[in-house]
C-alpha positions as CSV (number, residue, x, y, z in Angstrom):
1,X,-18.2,32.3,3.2
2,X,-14.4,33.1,3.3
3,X,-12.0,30.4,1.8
4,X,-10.5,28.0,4.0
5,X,-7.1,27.2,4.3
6,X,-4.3,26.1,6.1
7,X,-1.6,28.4,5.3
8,X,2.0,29.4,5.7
9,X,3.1,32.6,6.6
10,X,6.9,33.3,5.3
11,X,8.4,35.7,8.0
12,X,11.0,38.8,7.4
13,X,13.0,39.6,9.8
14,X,13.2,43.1,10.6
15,X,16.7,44.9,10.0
16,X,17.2,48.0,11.9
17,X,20.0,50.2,11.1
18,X,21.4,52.6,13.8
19,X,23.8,55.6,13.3
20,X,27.3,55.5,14.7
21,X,26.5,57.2,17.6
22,X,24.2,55.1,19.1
23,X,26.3,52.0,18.1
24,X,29.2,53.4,19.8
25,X,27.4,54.2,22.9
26,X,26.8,50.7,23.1
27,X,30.2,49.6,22.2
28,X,31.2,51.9,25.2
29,X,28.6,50.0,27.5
30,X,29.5,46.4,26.5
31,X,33.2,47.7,27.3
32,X,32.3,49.0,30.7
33,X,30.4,46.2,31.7
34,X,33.3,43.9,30.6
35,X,35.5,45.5,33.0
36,X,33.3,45.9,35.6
37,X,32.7,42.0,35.5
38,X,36.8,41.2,35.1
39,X,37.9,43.3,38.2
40,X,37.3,41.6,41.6
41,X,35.2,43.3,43.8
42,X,36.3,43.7,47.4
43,X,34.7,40.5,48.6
44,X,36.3,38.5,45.9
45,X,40.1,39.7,46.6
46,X,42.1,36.5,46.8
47,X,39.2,33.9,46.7
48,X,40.7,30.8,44.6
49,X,40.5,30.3,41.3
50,X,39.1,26.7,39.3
51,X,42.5,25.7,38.3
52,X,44.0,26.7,42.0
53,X,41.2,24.0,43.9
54,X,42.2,21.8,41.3
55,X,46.0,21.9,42.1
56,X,45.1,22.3,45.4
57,X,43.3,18.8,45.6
58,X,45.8,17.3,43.5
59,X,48.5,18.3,46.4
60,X,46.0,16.6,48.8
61,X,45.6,12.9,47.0
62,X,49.0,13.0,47.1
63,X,49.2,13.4,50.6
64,X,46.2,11.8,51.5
65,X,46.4,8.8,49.1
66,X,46.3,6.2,52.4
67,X,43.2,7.8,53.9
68,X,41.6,7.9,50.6
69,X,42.3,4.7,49.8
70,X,43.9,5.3,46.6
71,X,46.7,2.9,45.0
72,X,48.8,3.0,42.3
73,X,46.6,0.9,40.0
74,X,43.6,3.8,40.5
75,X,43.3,7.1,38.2
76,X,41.4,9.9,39.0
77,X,39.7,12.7,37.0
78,X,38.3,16.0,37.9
79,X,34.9,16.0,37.7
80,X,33.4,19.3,38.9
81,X,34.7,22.0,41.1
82,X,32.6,24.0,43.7
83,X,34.3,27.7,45.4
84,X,32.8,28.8,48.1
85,X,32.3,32.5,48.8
86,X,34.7,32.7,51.4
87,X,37.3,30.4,49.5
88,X,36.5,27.2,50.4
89,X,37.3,24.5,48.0
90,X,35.5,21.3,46.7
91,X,36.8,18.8,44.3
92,X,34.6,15.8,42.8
93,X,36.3,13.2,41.6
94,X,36.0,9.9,38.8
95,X,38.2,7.0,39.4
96,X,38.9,4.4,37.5
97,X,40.7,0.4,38.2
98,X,43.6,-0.6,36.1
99,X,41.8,2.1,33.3
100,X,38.0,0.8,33.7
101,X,36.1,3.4,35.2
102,X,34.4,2.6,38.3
103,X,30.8,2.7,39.8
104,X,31.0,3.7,43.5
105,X,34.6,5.2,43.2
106,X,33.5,8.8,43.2
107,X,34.6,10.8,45.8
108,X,34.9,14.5,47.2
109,X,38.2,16.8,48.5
110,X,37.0,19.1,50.9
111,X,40.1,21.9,51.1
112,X,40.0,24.9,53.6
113,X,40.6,28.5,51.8
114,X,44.2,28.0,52.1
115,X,44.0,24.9,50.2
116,X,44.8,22.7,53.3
117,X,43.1,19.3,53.5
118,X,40.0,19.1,55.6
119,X,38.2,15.6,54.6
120,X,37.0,13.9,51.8
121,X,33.1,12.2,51.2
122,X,33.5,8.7,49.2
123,X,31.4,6.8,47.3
124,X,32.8,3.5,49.3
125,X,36.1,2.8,51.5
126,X,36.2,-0.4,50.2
127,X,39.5,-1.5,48.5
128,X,39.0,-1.4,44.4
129,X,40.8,-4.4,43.1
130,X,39.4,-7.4,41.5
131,X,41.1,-10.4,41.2
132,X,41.3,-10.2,37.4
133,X,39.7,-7.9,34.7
134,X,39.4,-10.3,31.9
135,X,35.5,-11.4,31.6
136,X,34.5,-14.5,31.3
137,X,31.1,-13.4,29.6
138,X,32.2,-11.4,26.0
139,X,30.2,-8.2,25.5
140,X,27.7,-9.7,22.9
141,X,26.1,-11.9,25.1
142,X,25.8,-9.0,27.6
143,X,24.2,-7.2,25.3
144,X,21.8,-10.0,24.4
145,X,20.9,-9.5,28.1
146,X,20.4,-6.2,28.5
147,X,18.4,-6.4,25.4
148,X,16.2,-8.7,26.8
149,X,16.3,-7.0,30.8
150,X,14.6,-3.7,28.5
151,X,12.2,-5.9,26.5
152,X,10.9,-7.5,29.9
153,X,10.7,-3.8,31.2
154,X,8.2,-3.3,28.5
155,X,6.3,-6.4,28.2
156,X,3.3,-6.1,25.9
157,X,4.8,-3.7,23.6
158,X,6.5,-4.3,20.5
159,X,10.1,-2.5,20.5
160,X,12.1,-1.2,17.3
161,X,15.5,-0.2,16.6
162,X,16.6,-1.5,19.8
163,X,20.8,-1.0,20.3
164,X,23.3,-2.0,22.9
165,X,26.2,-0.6,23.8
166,X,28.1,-3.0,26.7
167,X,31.4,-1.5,28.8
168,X,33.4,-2.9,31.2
169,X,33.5,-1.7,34.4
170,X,34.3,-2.2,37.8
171,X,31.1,-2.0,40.2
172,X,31.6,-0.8,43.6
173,X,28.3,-0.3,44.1
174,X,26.5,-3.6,45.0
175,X,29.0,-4.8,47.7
176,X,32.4,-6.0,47.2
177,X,33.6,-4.8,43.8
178,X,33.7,-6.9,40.9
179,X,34.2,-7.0,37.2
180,X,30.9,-6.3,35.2
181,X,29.5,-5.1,32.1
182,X,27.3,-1.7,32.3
183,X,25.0,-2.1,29.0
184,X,23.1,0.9,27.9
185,X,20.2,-0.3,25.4
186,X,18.3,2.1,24.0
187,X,14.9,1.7,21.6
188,X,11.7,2.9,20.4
189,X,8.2,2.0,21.6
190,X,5.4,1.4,19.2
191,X,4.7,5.1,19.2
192,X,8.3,6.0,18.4
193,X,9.0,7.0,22.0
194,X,12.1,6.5,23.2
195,X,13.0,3.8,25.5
196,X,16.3,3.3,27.4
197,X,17.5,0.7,30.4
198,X,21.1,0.5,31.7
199,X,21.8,-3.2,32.9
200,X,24.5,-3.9,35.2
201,X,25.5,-7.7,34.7
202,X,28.3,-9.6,36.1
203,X,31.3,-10.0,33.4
204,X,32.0,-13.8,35.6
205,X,28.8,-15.1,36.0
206,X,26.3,-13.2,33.5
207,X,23.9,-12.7,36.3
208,X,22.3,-9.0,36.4
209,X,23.4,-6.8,39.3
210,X,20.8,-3.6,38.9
211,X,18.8,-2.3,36.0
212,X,17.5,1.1,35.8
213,X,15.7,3.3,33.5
214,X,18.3,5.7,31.9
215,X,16.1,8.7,30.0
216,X,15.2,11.2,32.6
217,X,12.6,12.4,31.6
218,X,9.3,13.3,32.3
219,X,6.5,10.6,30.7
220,X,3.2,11.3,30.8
221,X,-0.1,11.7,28.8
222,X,-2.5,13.6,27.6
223,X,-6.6,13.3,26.5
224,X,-5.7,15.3,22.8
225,X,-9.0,16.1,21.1
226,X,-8.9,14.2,17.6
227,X,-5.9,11.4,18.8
228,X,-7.4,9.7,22.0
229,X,-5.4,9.3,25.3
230,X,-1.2,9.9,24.0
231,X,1.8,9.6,25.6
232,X,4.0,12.7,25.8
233,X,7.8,13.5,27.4
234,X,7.8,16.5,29.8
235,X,10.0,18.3,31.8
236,X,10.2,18.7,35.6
237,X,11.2,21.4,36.9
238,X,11.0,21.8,40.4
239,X,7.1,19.8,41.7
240,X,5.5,21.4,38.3
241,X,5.8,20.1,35.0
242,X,6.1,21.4,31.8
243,X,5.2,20.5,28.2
244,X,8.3,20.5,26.7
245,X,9.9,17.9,25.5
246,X,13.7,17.4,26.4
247,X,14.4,14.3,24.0
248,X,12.9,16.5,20.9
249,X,14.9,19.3,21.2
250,X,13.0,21.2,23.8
251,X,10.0,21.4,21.6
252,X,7.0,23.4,23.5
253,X,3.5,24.3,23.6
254,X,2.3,27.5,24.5
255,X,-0.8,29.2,25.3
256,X,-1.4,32.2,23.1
257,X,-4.1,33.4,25.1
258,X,-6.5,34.6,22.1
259,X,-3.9,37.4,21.3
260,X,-2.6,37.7,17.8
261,X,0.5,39.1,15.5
262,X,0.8,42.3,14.8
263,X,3.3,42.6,11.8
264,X,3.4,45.3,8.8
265,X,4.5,45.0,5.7
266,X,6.5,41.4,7.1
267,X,8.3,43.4,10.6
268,X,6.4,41.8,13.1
269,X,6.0,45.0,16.0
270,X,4.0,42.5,18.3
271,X,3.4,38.9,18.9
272,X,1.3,36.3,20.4
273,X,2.3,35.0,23.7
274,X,3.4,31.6,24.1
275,X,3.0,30.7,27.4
276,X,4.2,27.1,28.4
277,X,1.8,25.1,29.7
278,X,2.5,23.5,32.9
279,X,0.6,20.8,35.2
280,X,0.6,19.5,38.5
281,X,0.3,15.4,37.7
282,X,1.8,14.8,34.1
283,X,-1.9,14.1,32.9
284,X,-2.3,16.8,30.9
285,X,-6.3,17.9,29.3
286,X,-9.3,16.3,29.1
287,X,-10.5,15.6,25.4
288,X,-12.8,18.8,26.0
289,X,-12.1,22.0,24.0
290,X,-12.9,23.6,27.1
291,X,-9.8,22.8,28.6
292,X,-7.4,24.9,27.4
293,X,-4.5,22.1,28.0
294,X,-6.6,19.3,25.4
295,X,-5.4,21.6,22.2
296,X,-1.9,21.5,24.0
297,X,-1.5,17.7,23.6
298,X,-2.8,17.4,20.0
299,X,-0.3,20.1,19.2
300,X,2.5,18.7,21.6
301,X,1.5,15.0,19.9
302,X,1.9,16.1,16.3
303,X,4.7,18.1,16.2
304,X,6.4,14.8,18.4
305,X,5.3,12.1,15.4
306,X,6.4,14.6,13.3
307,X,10.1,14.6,14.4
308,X,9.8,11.2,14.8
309,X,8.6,10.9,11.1
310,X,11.5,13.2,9.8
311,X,14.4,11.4,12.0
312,X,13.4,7.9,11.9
313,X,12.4,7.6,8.2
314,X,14.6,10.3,6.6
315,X,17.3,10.3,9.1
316,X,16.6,14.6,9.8
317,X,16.6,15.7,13.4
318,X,14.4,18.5,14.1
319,X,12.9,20.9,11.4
320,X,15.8,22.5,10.5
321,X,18.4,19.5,10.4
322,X,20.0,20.6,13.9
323,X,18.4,18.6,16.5
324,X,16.9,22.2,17.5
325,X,12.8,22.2,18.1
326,X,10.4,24.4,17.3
327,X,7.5,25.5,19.1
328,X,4.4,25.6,19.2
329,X,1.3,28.5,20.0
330,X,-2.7,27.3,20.2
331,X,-5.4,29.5,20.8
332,X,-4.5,32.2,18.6
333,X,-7.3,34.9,18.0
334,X,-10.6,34.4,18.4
335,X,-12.3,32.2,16.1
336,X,-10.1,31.7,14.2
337,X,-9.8,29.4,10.9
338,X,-6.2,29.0,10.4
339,X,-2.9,27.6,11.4
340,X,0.1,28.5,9.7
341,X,3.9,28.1,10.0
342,X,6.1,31.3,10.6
343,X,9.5,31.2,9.4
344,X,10.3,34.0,11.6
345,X,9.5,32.6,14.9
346,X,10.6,29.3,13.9
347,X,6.7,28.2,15.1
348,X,3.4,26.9,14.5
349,X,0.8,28.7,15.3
350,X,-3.1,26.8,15.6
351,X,-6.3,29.0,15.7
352,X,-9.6,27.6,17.4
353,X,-11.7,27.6,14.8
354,X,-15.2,29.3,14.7
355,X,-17.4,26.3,15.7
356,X,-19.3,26.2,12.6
357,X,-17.4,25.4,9.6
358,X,-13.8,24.4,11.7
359,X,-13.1,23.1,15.3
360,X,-9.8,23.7,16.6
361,X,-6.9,23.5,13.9
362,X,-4.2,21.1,16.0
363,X,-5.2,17.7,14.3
364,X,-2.4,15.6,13.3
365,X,-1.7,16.0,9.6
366,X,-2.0,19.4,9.9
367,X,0.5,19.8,12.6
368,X,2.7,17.5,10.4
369,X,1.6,20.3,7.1
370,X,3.1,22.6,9.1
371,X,6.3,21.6,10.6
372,X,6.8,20.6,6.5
373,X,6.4,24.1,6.0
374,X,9.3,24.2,8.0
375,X,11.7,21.7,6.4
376,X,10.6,22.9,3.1
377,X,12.0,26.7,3.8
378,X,15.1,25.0,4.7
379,X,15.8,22.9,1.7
380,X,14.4,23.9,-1.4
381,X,12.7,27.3,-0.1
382,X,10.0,26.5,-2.7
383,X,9.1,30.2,-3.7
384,X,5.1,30.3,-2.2
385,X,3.6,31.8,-5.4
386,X,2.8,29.9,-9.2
387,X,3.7,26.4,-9.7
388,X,6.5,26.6,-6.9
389,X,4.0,27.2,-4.3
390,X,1.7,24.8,-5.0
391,X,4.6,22.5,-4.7
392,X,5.2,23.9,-1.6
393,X,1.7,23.3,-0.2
394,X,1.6,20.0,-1.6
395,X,5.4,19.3,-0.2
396,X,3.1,20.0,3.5
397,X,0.3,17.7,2.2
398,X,2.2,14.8,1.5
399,X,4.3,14.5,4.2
400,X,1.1,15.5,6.8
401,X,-0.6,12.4,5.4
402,X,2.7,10.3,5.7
403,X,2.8,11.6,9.5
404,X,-0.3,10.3,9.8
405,X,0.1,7.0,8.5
406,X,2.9,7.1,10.4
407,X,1.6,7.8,14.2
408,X,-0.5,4.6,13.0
409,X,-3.2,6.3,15.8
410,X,-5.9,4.1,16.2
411,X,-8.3,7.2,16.8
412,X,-6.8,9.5,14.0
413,X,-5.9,6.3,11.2
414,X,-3.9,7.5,8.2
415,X,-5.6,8.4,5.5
416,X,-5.3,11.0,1.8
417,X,-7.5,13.7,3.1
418,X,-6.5,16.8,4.9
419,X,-8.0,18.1,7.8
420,X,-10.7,15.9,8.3
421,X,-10.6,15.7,12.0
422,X,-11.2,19.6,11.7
423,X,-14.0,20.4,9.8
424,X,-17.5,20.7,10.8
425,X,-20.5,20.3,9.9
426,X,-20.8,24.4,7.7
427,X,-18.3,23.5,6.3
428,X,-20.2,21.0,3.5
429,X,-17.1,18.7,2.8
430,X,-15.6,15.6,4.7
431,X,-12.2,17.3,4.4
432,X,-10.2,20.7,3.6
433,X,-8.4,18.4,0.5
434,X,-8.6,14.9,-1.0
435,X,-5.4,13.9,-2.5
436,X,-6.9,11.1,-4.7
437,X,-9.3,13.2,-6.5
438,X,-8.3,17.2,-5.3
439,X,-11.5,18.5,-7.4
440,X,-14.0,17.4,-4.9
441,X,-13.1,20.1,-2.8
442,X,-14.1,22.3,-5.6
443,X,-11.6,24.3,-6.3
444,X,-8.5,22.3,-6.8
445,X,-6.8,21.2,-10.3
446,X,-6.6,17.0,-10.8
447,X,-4.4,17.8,-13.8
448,X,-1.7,20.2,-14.6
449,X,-2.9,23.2,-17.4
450,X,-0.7,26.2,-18.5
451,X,-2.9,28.0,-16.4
452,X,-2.9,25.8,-12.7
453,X,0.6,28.6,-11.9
454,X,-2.2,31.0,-12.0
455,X,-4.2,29.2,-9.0
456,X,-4.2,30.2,-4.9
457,X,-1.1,27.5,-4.1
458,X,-3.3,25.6,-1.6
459,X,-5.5,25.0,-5.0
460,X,-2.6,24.3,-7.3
461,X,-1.0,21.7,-5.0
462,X,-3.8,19.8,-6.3
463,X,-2.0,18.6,-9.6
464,X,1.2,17.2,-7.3
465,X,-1.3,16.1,-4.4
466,X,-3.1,13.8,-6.8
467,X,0.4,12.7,-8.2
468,X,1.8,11.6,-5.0
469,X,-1.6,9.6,-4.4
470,X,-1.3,7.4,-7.6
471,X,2.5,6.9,-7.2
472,X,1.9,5.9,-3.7
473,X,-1.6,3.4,-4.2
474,X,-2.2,3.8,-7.9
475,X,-5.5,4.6,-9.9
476,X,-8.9,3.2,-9.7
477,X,-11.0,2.8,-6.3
478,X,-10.3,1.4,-3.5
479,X,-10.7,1.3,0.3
480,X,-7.9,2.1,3.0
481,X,-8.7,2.3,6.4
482,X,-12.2,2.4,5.8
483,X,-12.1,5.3,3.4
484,X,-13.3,4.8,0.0
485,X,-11.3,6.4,-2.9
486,X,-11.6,6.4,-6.6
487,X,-8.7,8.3,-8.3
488,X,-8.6,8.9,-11.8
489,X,-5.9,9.7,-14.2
490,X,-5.7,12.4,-16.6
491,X,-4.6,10.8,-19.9
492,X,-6.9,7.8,-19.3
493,X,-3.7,5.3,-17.9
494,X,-3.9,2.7,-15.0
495,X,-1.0,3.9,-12.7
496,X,0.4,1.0,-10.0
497,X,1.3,2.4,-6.7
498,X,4.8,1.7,-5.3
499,X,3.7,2.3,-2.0
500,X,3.7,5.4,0.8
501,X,7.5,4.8,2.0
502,X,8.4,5.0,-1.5
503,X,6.8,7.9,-2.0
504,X,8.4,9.9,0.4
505,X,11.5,8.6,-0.1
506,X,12.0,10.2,-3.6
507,X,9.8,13.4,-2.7
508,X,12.4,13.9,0.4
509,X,15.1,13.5,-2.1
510,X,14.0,15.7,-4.7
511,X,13.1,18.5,-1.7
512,X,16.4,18.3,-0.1
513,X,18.5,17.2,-3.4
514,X,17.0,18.5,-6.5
515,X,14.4,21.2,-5.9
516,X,15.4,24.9,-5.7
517,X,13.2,27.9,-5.2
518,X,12.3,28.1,-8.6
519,X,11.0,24.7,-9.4
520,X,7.8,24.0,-11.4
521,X,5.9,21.1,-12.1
522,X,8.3,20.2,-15.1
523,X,10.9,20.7,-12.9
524,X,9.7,18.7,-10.1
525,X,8.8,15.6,-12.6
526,X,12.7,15.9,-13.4
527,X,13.7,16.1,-9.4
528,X,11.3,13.2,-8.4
529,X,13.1,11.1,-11.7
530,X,16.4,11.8,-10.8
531,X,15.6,10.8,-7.2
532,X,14.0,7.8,-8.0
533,X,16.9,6.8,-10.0
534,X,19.2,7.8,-7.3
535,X,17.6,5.4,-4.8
536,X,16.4,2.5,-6.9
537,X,17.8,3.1,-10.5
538,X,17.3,4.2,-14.0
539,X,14.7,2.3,-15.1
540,X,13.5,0.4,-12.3
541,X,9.8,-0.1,-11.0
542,X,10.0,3.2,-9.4
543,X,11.6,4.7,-11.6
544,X,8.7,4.2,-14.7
545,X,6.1,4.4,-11.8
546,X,7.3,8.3,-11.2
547,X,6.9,9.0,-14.7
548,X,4.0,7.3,-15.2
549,X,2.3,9.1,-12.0
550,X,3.7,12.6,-13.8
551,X,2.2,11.7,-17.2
552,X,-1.2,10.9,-15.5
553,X,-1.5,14.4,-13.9
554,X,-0.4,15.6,-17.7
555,X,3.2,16.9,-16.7
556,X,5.5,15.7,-18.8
């Protein structure tokens, strides 16, 4: 039987040189085609311009100003333009009341191709003013109440990192204008989803006016195959949805349709498909491998509690720090034991398994192993061979498991081992790797030798695996979520955990901080210390508990 192993593929990107002849041939083109596209073409001769509709309609309001209503203490802003083909002209406008923007003061100029006036469409024809536009209820308290308008929108469920953000406007929309406050108050739901409500409240009285939802987005759900029924944010477009994920940076799923890579020597000639997935109703799989969409969600799911991992506890949007996604690609090959992370494509990539010895590879703290593949390569870029790259595997281990714990999924609970969800029944073990004791799976190192640099990395991660384990919980045995561990320490010490948020706290640090390409187990002991002393000081509990964790895997 072939080893098994999640893995990361580190991608090259091809670089093609071409002879001055063919880059001036396309210098030539790009030329052509930029003049073809800045001269006018017959139809075009004399149509008006963005800037012309926009003086044009500024002629009008001044003419107009009586039938539009408009006085002296109004402003107005642009806020799109429309052309038509045969030079028709159409001007949106903002207004605002004595410098408070206001709801229901929109309005459209409608100009002939000459630029004369021909009507206008308004938001309301009611007069503006409001007898004074001092509140009488201060912006805290309406923020207190559009706080509590988007808890009782989500009754049952306990919010977090709920924010509000109160203006003062003048609402035309609800009848005769008045002063009010327009709150938006944003939060996250117990899964880390994000909520939003905008609450329109009346800035004399403090009574609400309108509430809405304000994240347009898709919600729906999806029945994953190792995380039960889960909520995921799609995107309509048109009557067909799509999994990808607007408030994640457009993260997607795709279908690779049992196709694989083919790549030489790192120059990848031919890839996999991703094909998005798309459904009629939002509800997306059925639990069943046999529905194609069911790997989908699990993949879709863990790459979202990962982001929501990195940004809410480390503060890191998206993978590579941008607020960019990545993507993702199930049903690669054809029985195939693997998922790996491809610097190339930016993507993770999740075979099927063969039945046997794995099921399908898109469980949760592997899709979190992965996209850590991806932070790793653009942080430290811990080299993936010797002692560096079993940092680097371990790096994916640690913070798969603390997505895990995370997600706090009551069908997928957090736990040290990796890959359990995935294995089957030929495969002999409970899990791919146990971080408390990494030897079990026979092949990993508990303890650091001269020799462990010498290991396959997914086998030398073992020594910092094991490390992160005591730090976080400490030695000895012990039941967490209904699995049993008994970790033992190399030089015979008791090691006192500090905790799982601890522990990636000064891992993240010494990735994104201290770590370089180079860095060994020595060199990750110094990291870890100097982040621990950076975040809770020289000395402190955490401080000894890092270096007691490191002397317990013998690094010193």
């Amino acid at each position: 039987m072939s080893r098994i192993r999640i893995r990361q593929t580190r991608g090259t990107r091809p670089h093609t040189r071409r002879s001055r002849l063919a880059a001036a041939g396309v210098a030539a083109a790009a030329t052509a085609l930029l003049a073809a596209a800045l001269t006018p073409t017959a139809g075009a001769v004399g149509r008006p311009s963005r800037a012309t509709a926009i003086d044009n309609a500024a002629a009008a309001l001044v003419k107009e100003a009586a039938r539009l209503g408009l006085t002296s203490a109004e402003g107005t802003s642009v806020r799109d333009v429309v052309v038509d083909a045969n030079g028709g002209q159409h001007v949106r406008y903002d207004r605002t009341y004595r410098d408070l923007p206001v709801l229901g003061g929109d309005f459209v100029v409608h100009l002939a191709p000459d630029g004369s006036y021909r009507g206008a469409n308004r938001a309301t024809s009611r007069d503006l003013s409001v007898p004074t536009t001092r509140p009488a209820l201060a912006a805290p308290e309406a923020a207190d109440l559009a706080t509590a308008a988007l808890r009782a929108a989500h009754l049952g469920e306990t919010l977090k990192k709920v924010t509000a953000k109160p203006q003062l406007v003048v609402d035309a929309l609800h009848g005769a204008p008045r002063l009010a406050w327009r709150t938006n108050v944003v939060g996250q739901d117990s899964l880390g989803n994000p909520v939003a409500r905008t609450v329109l409240t009346d800035a004399r009285t403090g009574r609400q006016i309108d509430a809405w939802d304000s994240i347009e987005t898709a919600t729906g759900d999806g029945q994953s195959l190792y995380s039960g029924t889960v909520p995921l944010e799609t995107t309509l477009s048109g009557s067909t949805y799509q999994l990808k994920d607007p408030t994640r940076g457009n993260t997607y799923t795709g279908d690779a349709a049992n196709k694989t890579d083919l790549c030489i020597f790192g120059v990848c000639v031919s890839r996999a498909p991703a094909t998005l997935f798309t459904d009629a109703d939002n509800h997306w799989g059925t639990g069943a491998a046999s529905d194609r969409s069911s790997a989908a969600v699990d993949a879709q799911y863990g790459t979202n509690e990962t982001w929501d991992y990195y940004k809410n506890v480390h503060g890191r949007t998206g993978i590579a720090g941008d607020g960019k996604g990545s993507f993702n690609r199930v049903h690669y090959g054809n029985n195939y034991n693997n998922a790996f992370w491809d610097d190339s494509c930016f993507c993770m990539t999740y075979g099927d398994g063969d039945g046997t010895t794995l099921g399908p590879l898109v469980a949760l703290d592997v899709a979190g192993h992965e996209m850590s593949h991806g932070v790793t390569s653009k942080t430290a870029a811990l080299t993936y061979s010797g002692e560096s790259g079993g940092l680097n595997e371990a790096t994916s281990d640690i913070f798969g498991t603390l997505v895990e714990f995370y997600a706090h999924n009551s069908t997928d609970p957090g736990d040290y081992l990796i890959g359990e969800k995935i294995v089957r029944s030929g495969f002999g073990k409970a899990a791919l790797r146990f971080m408390d004791q990494p030897s079990k799976d026979g092949n990993s190192a508990n303890c650091w030798s001269s020799s462990v640099g010498n290991l396959d990395v997914h086998y030398s991660s073992g020594v910092a695996n094991h490390f992160a384990y005591l730090l976080a919980e400490g030695s000895g045995a012990k039941t967490i979520n209904g699995v049993s561990y008994n970790s033992p320490t190399c030089n015979n010490s008791t090691v006192t955990g500090i905790g799982r948020d601890k522990l990636g706290a000064i891992w993240y640090r010494a990735l994104t901080v201290y770590m370089t390409s180079s860095t060994n187990y020595a060199g990750a002991r110094t990291a870890t210390l100097n982040a621990a002393k950076d975040l809770y000081g020289a000395g402190s509990t955490e401080y000894n508990a890092v270096a007691a964790a490191w002397s317990a895997v013998s690094v010193s």
